[in-house]
C-alpha beads as a LAMMPS data file, in Angstrom:
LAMMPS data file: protein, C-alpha beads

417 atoms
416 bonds

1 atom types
1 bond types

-500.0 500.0 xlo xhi
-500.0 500.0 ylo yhi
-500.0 500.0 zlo zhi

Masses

1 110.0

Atoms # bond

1 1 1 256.837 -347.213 262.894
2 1 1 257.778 -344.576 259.952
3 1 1 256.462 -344.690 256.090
4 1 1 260.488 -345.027 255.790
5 1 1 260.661 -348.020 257.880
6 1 1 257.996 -349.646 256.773
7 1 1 259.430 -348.948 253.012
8 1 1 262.556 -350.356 254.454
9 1 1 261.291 -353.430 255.884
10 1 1 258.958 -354.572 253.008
11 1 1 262.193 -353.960 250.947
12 1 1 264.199 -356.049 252.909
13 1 1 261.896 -358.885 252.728
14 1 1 262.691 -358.592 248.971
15 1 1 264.570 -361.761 247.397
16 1 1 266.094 -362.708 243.924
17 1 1 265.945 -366.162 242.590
18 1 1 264.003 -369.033 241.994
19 1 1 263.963 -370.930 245.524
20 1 1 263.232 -367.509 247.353
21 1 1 260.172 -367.059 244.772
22 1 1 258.887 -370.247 244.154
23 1 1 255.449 -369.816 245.153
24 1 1 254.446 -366.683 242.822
25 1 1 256.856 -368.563 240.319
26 1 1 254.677 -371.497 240.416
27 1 1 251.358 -369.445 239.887
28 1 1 252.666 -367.612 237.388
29 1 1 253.636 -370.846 235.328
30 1 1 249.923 -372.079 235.983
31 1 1 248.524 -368.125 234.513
32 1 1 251.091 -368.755 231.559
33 1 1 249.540 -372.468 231.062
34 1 1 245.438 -370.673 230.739
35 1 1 246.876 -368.296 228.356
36 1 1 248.257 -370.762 226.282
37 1 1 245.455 -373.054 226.114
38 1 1 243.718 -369.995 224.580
39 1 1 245.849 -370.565 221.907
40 1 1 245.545 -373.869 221.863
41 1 1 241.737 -374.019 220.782
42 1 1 242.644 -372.756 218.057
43 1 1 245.617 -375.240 216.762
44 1 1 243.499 -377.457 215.348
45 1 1 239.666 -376.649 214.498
46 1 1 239.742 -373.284 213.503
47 1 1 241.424 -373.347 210.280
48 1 1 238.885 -376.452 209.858
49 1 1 236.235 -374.173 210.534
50 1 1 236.765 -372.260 208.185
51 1 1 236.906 -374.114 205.046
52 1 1 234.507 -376.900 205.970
53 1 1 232.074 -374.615 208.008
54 1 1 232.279 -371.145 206.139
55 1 1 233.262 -373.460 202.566
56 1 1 236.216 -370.888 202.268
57 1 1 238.204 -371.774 199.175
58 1 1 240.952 -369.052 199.171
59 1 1 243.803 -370.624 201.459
60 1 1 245.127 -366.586 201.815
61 1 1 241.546 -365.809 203.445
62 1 1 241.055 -369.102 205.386
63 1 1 244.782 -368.111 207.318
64 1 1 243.466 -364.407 207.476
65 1 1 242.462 -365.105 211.058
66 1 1 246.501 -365.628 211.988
67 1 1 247.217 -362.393 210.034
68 1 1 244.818 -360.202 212.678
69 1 1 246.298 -361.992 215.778
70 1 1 249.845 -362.037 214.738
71 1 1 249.554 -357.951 214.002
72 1 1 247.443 -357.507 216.982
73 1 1 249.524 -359.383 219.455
74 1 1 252.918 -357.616 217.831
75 1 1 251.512 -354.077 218.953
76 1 1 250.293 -355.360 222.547
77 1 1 253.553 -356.477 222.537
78 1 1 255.088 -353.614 221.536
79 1 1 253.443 -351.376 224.274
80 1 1 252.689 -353.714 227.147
81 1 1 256.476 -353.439 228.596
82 1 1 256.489 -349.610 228.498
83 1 1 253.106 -350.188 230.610
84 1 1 254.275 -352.421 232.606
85 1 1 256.836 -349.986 234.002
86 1 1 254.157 -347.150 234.345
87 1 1 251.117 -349.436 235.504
88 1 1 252.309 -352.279 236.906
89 1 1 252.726 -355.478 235.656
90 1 1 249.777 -357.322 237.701
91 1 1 247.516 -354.664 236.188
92 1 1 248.594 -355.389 232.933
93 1 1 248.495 -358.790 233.084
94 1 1 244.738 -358.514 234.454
95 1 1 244.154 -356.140 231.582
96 1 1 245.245 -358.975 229.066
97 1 1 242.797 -361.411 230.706
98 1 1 239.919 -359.373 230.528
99 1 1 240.395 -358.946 226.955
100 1 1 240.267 -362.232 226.172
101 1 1 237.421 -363.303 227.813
102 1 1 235.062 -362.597 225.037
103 1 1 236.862 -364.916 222.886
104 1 1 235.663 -368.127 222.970
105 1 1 231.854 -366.551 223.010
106 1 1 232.608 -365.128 219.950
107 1 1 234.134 -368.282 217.819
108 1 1 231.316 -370.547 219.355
109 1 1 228.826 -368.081 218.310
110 1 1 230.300 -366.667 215.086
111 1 1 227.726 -366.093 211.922
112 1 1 230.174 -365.587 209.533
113 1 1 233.672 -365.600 209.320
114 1 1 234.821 -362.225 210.367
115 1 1 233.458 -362.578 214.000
116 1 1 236.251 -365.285 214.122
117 1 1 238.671 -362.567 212.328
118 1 1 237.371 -359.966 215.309
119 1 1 238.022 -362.361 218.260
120 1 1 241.814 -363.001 217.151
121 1 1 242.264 -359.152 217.065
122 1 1 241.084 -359.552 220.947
123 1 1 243.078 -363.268 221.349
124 1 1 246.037 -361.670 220.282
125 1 1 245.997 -358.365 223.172
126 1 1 245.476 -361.028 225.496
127 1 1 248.548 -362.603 224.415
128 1 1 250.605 -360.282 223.615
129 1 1 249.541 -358.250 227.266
130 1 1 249.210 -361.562 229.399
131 1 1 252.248 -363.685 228.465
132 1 1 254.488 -360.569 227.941
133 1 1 253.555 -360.106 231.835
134 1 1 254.215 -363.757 232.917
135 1 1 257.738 -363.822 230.838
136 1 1 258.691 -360.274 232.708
137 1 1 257.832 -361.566 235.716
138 1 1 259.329 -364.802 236.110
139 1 1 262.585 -362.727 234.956
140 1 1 261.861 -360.388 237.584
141 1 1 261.757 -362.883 240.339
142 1 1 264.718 -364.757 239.376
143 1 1 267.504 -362.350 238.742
144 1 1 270.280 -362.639 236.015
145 1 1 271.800 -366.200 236.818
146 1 1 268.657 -367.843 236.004
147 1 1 266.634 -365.970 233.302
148 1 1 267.286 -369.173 230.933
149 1 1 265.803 -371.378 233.211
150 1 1 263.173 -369.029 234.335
151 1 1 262.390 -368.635 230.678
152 1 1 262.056 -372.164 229.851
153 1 1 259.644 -373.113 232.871
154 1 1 257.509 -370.025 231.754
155 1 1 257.325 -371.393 227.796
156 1 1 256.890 -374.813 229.069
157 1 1 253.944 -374.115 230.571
158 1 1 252.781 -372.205 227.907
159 1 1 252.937 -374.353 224.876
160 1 1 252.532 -377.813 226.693
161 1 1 249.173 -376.486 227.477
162 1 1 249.091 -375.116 223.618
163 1 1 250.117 -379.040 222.385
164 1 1 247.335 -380.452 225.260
165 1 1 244.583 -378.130 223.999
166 1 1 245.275 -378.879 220.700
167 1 1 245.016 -382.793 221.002
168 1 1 242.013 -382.695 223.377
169 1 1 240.066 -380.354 220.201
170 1 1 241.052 -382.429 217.921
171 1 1 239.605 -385.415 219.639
172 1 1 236.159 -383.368 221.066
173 1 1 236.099 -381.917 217.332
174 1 1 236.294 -385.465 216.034
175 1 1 233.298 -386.493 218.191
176 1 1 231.050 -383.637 218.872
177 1 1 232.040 -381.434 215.865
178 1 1 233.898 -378.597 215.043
179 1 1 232.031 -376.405 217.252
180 1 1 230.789 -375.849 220.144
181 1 1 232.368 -378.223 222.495
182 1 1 235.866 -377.943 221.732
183 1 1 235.905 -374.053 222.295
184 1 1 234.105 -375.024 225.731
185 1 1 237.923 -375.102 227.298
186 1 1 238.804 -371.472 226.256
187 1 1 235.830 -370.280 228.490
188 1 1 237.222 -372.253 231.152
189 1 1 240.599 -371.244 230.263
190 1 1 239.956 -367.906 230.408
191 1 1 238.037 -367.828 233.580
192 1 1 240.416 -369.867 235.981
193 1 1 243.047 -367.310 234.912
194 1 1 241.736 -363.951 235.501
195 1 1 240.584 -365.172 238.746
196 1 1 244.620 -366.387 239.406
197 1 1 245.993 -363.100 238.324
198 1 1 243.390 -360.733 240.068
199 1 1 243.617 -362.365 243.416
200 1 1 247.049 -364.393 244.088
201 1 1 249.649 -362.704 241.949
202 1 1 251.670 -360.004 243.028
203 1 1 253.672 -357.023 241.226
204 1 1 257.534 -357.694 241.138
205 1 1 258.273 -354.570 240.436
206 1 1 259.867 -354.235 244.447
207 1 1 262.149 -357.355 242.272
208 1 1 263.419 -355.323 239.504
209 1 1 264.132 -352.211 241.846
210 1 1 265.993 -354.608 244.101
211 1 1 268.309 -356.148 240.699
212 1 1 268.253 -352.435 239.149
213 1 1 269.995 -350.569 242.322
214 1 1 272.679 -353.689 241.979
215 1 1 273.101 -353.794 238.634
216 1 1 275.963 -351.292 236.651
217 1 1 274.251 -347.835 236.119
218 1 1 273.566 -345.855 233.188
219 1 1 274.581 -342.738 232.597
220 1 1 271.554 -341.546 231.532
221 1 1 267.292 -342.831 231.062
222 1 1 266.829 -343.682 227.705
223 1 1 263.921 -343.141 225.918
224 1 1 261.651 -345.674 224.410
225 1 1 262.531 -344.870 220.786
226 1 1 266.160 -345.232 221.885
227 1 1 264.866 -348.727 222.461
228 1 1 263.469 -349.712 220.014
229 1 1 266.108 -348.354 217.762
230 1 1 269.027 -350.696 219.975
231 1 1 266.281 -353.366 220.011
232 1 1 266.084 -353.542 215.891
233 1 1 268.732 -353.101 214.642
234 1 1 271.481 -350.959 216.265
235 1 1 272.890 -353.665 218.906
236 1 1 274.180 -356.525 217.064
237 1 1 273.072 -359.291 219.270
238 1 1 269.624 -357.698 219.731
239 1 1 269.209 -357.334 215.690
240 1 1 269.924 -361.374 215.750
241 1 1 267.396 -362.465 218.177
242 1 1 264.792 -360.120 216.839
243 1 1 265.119 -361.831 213.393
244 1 1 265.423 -364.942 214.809
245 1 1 262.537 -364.685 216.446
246 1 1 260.571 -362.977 213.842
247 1 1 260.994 -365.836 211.233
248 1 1 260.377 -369.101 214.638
249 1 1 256.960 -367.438 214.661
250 1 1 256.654 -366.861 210.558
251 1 1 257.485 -370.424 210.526
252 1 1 254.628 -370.958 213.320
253 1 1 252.474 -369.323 211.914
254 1 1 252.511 -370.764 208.582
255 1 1 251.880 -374.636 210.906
256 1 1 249.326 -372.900 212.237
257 1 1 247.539 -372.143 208.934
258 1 1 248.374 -374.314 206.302
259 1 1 249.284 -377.686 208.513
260 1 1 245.665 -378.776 208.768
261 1 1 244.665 -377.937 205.680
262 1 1 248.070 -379.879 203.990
263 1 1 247.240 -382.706 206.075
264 1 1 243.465 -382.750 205.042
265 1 1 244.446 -382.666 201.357
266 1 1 245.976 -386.108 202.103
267 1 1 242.414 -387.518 203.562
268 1 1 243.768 -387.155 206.783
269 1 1 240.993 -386.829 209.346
270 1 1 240.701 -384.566 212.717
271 1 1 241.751 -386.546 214.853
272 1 1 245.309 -387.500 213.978
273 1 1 245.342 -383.903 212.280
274 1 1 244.782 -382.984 216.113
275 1 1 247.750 -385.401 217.250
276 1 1 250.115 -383.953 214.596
277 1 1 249.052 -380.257 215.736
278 1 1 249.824 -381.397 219.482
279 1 1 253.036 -383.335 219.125
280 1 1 254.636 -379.849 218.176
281 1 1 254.143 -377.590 220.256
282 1 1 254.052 -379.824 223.118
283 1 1 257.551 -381.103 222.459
284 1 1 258.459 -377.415 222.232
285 1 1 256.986 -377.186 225.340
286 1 1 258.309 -379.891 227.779
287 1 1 261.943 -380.081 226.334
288 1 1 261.995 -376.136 227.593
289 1 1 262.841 -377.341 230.617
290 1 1 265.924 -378.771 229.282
291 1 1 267.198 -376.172 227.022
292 1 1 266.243 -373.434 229.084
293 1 1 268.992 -373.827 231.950
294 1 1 271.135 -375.330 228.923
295 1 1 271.351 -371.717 227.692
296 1 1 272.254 -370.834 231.181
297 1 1 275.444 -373.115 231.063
298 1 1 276.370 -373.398 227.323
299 1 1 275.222 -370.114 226.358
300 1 1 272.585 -368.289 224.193
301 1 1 274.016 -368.708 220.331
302 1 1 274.926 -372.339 219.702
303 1 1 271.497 -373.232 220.814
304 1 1 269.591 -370.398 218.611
305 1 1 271.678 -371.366 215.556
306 1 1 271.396 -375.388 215.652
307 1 1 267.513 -374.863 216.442
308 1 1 266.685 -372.829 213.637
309 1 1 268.573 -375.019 211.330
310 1 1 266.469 -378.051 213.019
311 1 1 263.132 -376.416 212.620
312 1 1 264.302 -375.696 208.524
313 1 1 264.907 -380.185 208.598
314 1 1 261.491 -380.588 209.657
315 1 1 259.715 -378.173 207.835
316 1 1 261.172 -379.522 204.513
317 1 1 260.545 -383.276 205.756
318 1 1 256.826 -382.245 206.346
319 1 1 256.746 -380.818 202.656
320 1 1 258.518 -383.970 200.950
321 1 1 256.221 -386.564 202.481
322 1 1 252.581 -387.646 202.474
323 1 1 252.823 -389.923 205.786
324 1 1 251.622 -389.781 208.608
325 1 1 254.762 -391.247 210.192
326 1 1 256.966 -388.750 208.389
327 1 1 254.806 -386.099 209.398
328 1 1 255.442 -387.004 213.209
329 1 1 259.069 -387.025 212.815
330 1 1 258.863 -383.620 211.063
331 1 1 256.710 -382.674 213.802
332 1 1 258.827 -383.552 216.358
333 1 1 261.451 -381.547 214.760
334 1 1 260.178 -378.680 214.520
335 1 1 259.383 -379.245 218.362
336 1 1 262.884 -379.570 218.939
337 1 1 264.260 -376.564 216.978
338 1 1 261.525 -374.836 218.533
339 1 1 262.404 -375.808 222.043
340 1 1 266.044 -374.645 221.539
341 1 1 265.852 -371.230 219.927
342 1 1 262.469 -370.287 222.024
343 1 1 263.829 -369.652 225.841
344 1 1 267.399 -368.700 224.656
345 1 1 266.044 -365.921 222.529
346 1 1 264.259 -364.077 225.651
347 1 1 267.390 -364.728 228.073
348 1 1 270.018 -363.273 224.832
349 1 1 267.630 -360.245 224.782
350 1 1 267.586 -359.886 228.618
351 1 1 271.363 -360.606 228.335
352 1 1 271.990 -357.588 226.130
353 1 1 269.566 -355.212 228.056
354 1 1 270.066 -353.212 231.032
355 1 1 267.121 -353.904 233.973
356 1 1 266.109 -350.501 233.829
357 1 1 265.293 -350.837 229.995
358 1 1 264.709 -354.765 229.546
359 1 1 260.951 -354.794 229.872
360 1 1 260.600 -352.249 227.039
361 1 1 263.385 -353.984 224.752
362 1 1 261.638 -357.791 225.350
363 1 1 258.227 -355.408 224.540
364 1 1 260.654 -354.878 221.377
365 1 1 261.543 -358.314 220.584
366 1 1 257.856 -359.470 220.998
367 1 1 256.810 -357.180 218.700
368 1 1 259.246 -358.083 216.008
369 1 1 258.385 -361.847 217.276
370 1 1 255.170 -361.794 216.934
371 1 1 254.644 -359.921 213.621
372 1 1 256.140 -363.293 212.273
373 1 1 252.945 -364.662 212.769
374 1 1 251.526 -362.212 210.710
375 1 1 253.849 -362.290 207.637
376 1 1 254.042 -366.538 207.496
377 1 1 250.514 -367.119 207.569
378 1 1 250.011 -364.311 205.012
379 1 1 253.179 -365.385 202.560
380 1 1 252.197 -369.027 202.947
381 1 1 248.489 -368.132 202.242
382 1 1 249.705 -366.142 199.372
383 1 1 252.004 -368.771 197.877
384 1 1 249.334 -371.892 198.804
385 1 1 246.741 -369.917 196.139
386 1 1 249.595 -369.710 193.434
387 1 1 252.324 -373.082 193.669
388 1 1 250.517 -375.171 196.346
389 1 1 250.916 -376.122 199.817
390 1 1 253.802 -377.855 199.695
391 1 1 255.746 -375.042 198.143
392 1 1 254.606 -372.794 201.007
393 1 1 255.685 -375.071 203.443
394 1 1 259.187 -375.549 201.474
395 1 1 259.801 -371.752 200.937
396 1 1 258.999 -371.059 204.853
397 1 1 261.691 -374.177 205.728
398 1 1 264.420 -371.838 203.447
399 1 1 264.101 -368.807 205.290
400 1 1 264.422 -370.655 208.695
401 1 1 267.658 -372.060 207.814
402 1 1 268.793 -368.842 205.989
403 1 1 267.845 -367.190 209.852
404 1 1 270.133 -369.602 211.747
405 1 1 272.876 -368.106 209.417
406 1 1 272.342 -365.126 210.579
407 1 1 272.508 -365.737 213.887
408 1 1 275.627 -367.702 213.445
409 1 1 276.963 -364.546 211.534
410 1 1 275.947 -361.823 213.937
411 1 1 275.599 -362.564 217.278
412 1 1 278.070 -362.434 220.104
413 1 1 278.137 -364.981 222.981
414 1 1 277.558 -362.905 225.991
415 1 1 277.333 -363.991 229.608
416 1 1 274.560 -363.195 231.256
417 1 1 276.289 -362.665 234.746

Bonds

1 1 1 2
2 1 2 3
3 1 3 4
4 1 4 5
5 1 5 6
6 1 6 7
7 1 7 8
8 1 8 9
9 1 9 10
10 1 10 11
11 1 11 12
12 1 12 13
13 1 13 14
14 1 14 15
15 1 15 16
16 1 16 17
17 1 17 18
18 1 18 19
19 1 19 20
20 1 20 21
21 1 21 22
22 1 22 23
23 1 23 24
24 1 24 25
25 1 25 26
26 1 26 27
27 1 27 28
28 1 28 29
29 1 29 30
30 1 30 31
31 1 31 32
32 1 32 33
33 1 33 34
34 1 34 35
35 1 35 36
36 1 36 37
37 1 37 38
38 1 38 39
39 1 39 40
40 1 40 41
41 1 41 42
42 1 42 43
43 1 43 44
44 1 44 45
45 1 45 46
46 1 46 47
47 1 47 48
48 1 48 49
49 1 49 50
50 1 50 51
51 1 51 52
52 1 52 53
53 1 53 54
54 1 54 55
55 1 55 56
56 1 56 57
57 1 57 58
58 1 58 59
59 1 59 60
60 1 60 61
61 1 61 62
62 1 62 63
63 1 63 64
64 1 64 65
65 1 65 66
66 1 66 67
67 1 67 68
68 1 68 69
69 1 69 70
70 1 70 71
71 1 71 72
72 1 72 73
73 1 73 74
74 1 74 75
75 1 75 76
76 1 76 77
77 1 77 78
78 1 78 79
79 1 79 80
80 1 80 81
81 1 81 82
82 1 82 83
83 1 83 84
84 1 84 85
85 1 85 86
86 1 86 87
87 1 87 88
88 1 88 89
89 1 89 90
90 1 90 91
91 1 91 92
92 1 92 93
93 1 93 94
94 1 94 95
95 1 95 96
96 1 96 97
97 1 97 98
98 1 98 99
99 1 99 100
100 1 100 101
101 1 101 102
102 1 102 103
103 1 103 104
104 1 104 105
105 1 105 106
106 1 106 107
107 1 107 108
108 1 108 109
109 1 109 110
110 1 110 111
111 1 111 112
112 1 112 113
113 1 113 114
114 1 114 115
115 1 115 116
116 1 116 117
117 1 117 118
118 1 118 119
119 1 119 120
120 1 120 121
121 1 121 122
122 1 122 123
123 1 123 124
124 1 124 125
125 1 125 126
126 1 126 127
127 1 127 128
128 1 128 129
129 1 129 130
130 1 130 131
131 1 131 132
132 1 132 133
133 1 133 134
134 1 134 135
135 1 135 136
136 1 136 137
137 1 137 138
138 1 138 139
139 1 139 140
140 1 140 141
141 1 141 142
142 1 142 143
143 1 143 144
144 1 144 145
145 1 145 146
146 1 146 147
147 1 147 148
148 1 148 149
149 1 149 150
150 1 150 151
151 1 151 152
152 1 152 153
153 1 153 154
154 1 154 155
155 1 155 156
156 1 156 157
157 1 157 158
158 1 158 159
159 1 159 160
160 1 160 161
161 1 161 162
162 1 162 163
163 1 163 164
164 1 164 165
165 1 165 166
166 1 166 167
167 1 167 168
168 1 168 169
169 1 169 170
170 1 170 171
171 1 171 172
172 1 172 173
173 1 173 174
174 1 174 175
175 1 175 176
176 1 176 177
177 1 177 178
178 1 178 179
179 1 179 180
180 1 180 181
181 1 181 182
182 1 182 183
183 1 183 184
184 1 184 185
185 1 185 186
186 1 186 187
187 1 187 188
188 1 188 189
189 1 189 190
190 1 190 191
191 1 191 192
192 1 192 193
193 1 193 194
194 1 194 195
195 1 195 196
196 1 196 197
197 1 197 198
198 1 198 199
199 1 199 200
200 1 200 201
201 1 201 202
202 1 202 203
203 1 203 204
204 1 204 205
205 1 205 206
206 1 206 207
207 1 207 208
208 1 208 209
209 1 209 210
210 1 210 211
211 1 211 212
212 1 212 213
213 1 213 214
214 1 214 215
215 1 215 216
216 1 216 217
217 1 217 218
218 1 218 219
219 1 219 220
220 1 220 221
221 1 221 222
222 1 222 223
223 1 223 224
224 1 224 225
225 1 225 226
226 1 226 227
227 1 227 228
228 1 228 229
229 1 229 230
230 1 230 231
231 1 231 232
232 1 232 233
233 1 233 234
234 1 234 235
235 1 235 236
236 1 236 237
237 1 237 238
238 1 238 239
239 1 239 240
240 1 240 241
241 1 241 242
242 1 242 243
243 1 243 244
244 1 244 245
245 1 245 246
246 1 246 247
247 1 247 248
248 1 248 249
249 1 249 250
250 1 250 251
251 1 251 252
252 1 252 253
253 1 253 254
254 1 254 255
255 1 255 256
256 1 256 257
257 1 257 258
258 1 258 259
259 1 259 260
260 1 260 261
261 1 261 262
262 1 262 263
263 1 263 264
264 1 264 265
265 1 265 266
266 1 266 267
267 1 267 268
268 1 268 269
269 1 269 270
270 1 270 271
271 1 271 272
272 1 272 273
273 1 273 274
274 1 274 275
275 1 275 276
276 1 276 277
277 1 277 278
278 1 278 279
279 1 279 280
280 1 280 281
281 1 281 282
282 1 282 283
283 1 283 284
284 1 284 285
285 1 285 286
286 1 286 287
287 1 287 288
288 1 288 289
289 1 289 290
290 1 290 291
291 1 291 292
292 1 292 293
293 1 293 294
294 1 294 295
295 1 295 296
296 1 296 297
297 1 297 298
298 1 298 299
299 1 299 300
300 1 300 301
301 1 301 302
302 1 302 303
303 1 303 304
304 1 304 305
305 1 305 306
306 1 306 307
307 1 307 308
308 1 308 309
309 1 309 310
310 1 310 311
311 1 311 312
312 1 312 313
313 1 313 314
314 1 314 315
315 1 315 316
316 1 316 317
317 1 317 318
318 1 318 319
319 1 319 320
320 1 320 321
321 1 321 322
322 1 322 323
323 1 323 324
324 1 324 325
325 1 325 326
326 1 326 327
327 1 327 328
328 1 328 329
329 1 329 330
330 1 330 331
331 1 331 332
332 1 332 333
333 1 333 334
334 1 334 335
335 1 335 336
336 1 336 337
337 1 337 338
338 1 338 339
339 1 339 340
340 1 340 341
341 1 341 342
342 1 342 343
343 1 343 344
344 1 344 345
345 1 345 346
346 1 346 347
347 1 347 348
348 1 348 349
349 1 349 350
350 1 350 351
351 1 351 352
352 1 352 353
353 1 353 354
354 1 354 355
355 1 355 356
356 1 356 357
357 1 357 358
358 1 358 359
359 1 359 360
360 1 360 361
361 1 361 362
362 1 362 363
363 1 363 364
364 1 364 365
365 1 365 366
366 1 366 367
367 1 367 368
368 1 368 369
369 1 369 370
370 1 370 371
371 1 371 372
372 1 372 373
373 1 373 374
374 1 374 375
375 1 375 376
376 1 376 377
377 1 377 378
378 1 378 379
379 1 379 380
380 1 380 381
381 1 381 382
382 1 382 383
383 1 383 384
384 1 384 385
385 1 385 386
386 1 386 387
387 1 387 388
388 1 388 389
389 1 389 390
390 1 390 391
391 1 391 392
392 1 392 393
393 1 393 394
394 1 394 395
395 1 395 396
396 1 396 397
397 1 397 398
398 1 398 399
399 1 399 400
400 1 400 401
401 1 401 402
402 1 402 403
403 1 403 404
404 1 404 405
405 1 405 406
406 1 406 407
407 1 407 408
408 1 408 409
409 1 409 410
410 1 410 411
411 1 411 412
412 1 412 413
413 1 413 414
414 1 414 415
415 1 415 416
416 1 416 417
């Protein structure tokens, strides 16, 4: 048989959709699970660490850690799509893993605080790198009718394993200490998936060819400035979601930071801090699966725009209370919100872009995304040292709902078919 034939068969064999793919699908929402667990170590203990370990005072310095992942991860981001078409994206998601190996090591053993600063910088390439390549992926393997749902089952993993991790270090941390034992699961973590992405998954790129030579053709490559310019601000609907999704992860990343340590301040111990820090993301996580094909049915906006407001309710119910029952509810919120906006923002983005271009422009998105971390624990740090806590929280939960009404301004419902 002929190199042609061959080509020609293995092409054939080629399939779009969930049910045809459900096997690489499922392993790639398993990968997606490790890598956010690796996040999830962190939830809880390590802004714990480091004002009751390293007796760090300055609430700007204790969140610094957030501001060298969230800028890290935002440039992995930002490149790991325009690898992905020239690598591969199995390479680059093996890339991401080994990465992040080193991390755990480095916040068990950490002398002072900067080693923890330094292992971020590495957490956040292996995030931005690894669950760039699982999101692609999935959305590879499925084609356009299901990149909501494909989406959703790829964040569900993801942040129910962030909301799992987070409970199960608060309770080890509440037992055993802030460290070692609860960074004991990132090792594990990060060993179970590089082995899972080095030997059982698979490129799609045969998937994207397969969608690509279907799909309406350009006239013309475009170039990745071109890109990013469309991604940022020069297509309406991508200018939305990359707002949108820059303040979800300023408003994460000011929970991340400041939630433990606004808790404490209330004599709030680890372990229900750990509950609280779970509840969130892990309702975030499982109702994915929900709103996910939702935005497949109702459409992208409606969800982004009622989410964001949602997120705004329980951010400013957090600030206004000292309960722990409030604190739930607000927590549960912000799960909600989260849940909503998360899964539609990546299928609105893949909406807008064509297949030939859409790794690059989610590379795009991420980046903007993902910088939010960044800039909310950084503001919030910032405005924690001058009015307090409760005023960062409160001035986050503004710009959230001020977001929404941008969305709801902007963006155009557009079908993903």
């Amino acid at each position: 048989m002929s190199d042609a034939s061959v080509s020609q068969s293995a092409g054939s064999a080629v399939r779009l959709g969930l049910k045809e793919n459900w096997r690489q699908f499922a392993l790639l929402m398993l990968v997606n699970a490790f890598v956010g667990g690796m996040v999830g170590i962190e939830r809880t203990v390590v802004p714990l660490i480091g004002s009751e370990e390293f007796g760090i005072q300055s609430t700007t310095l204790v969140v610094s850690f957030i501001v060298s992942f969230g800028v890290v991860k935002a440039l992995a981001n930002l490149v790991s799509g325009q690898l992905s078409d020239t690598w591969g994206r199995k390479r680059v998601l093996v890339l991401g893993w080994l990465v992040g190996l080193p991390v755990p090591f480095m916040i068990i053993w950490a002398p002072s605080w900067g080693w923890v600063i330094a292992a971020n910088a590495l957490l956040g390439v292996n995030q931005g790198l690894a669950w760039s390549m699982t999101v692609v992926m999935k959305v590879d393997l499925v084609g356009p009718k299901s990149r909501g749902l494909a989406v959703g089952l790829n964040e569900f993993a993801g942040y129910l394993a962030v909301g799992v991790t987070a409970f199960l270090t608060g309770y080890l941390a509440s037992r055993y200490g802030l460290r070692s034992v609860p960074i004991y699961l990132g090792i594990g973590y990060a060993v179970a998936g590089t082995v899972l992405s080095v030997l059982l998954i698979r490129d799609t790129r045969g998937h994207l060819r397969l969608e690509t030579s279907a799909h309406a053709q350009q006239s013309a490559p475009i170039s990745f400035r071109e890109v990013f310019a469309l991604t940022s601000f020069r297509d309406r609907n991508l200018f939305a979601a990359s707002q949108a999704g820059l303040v979800n992860n300023l408003n994460d990343g000011m929970s991340w930071g400041i939630f433990p340590l606004f808790f404490a301040s209330f004599g709030l111990g680890v372990e229900r801090i750990g509950i609280l820090k779970a509840i969130y993301p892990a309702t975030w996580g499982i109702l994915q699966i929900v709103t996910g094909p939702l935005s497949d049915r109702w459409g992208r906006k409606g969800l982004i725009v009622a989410g964001m407001w949602i997120q705004a309710g329980g951010l400013f119910l957090t600030a206004a209370t000292s309960r722990f029952e409030w604190w739930l509810v607000g927590s549960l919120l912000l799960g909600l919100g989260t849940a909503m906006v998360y899964p539609s923002l990546i299928a609105a983005v893949s909406d807008a872009s064509h297949p030939s271009w859409r790794a690059r422009s989610l590379s795009v998105y991420r980046f903007w995304r993902d910088l939010g971390y960044a800039i909310g624990a950084l503001s919030a740090g910032l405005i924690a040292d001058r009015f307090g806590l409760s005023s960062a929280i409160t001035s986050i939960a503004a710009l959230t709902f001020l977001s929404g009404t941008m969305v709801a301004m902007l963006m155009r419902e557009r079908s993903p078919h």
